[in-house]
KELOVO-420936 format. One record per residue (C-alpha): chain; x, y, z. Coordinates in pm, whole numbers, plus 50000, padded with zeros to 5 digits. Layout:
KELOVO-420936
+-------+-------+-------+-------+
: chain :    c1 :    c2 :    c3 :
+-------+-------+-------+-------+
:     A :     X :     Y :     Z :
...
+-------+-------+-------+-------+
end
This chain:
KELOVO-420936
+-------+-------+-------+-------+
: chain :    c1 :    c2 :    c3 :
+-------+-------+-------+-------+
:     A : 21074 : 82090 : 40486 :
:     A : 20850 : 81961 : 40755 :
:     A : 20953 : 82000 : 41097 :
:     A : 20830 : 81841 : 41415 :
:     A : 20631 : 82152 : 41503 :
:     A : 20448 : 82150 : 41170 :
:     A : 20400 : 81734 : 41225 :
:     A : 20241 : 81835 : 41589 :
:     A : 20006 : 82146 : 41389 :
:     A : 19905 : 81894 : 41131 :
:     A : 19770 : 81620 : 41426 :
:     A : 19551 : 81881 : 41585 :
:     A : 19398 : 82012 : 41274 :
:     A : 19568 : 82325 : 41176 :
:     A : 19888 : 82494 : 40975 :
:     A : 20200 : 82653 : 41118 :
:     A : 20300 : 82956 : 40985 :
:     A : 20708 : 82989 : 40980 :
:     A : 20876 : 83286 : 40824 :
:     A : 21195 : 83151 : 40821 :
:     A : 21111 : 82803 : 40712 :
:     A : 21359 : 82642 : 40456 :
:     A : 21245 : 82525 : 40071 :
:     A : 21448 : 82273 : 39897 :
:     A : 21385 : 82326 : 39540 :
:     A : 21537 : 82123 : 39257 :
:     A : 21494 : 82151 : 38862 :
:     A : 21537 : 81820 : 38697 :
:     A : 21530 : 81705 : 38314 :
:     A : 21347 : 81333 : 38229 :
:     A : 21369 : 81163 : 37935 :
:     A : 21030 : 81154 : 37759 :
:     A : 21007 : 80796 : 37708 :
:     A : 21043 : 80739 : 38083 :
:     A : 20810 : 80929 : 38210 :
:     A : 20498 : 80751 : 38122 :
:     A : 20634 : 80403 : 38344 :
:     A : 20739 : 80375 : 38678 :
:     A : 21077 : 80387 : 38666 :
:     A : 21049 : 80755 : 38540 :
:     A : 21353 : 80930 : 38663 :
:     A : 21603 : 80660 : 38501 :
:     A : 21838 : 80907 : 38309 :
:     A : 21692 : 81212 : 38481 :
:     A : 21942 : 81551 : 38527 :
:     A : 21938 : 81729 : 38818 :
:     A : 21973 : 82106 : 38630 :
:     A : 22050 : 82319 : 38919 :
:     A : 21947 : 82315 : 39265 :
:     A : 21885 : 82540 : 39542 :
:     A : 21770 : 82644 : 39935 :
:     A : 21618 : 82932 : 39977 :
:     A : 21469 : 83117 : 40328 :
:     A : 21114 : 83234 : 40335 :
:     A : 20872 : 83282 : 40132 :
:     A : 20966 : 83564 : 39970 :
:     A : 21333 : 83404 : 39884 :
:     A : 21113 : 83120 : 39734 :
:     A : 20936 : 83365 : 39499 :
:     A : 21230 : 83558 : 39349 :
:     A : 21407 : 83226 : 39299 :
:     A : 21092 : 83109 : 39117 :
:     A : 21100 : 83425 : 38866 :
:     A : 21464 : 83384 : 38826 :
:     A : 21384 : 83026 : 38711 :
:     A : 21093 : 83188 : 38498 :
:     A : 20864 : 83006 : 38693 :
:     A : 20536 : 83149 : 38905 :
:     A : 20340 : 82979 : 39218 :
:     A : 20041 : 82938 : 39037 :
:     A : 20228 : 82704 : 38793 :
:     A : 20239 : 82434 : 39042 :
:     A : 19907 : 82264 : 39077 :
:     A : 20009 : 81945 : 39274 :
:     A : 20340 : 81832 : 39318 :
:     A : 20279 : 81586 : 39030 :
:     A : 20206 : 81827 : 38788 :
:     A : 20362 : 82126 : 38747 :
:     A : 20367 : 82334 : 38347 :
:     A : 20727 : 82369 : 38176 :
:     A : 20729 : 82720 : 38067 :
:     A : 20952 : 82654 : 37765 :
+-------+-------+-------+-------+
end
């Protein structure tokens, strides 16, 4: 979650490291014939849903999801691992 520190690093340039900064993360299920229009979460499923603390929280919530960091290219596009 962006905060207004990381809003006043990103104006002059650079990143702000936090090491207790707070990640939302949600798992949702589409329905396949959505997802090529716009109105692609119509019927979507919110699966299960989380906050987690650090970046280290973020990773051990991402194997126990069976998911890894390098999975997620752009927000847009991430692999299913099933």
């Amino acid at each position: 979650m962006t905060t207004p520190a990381d809003r006043q690093a990103r104006h002059e340039g650079w990143k702000r490291a936090d090491h207790a900064r707070e990640y939302r993360l949600t798992h949702w299920d589409y329905d396949a014939d959505q997802i090529d229009g716009f109105d692609y979460d119509i019927g979507a499923v919110l699966v299960q849903g989380t906050t987690v603390t650090g970046e280290a929280e973020l990773t051990v919530m991402l194997q126990a999801w069976n998911l890894r960091p390098d999975q997620f290219l752009y927000p847009w596009q991430t692999d299913d691992p099933t």
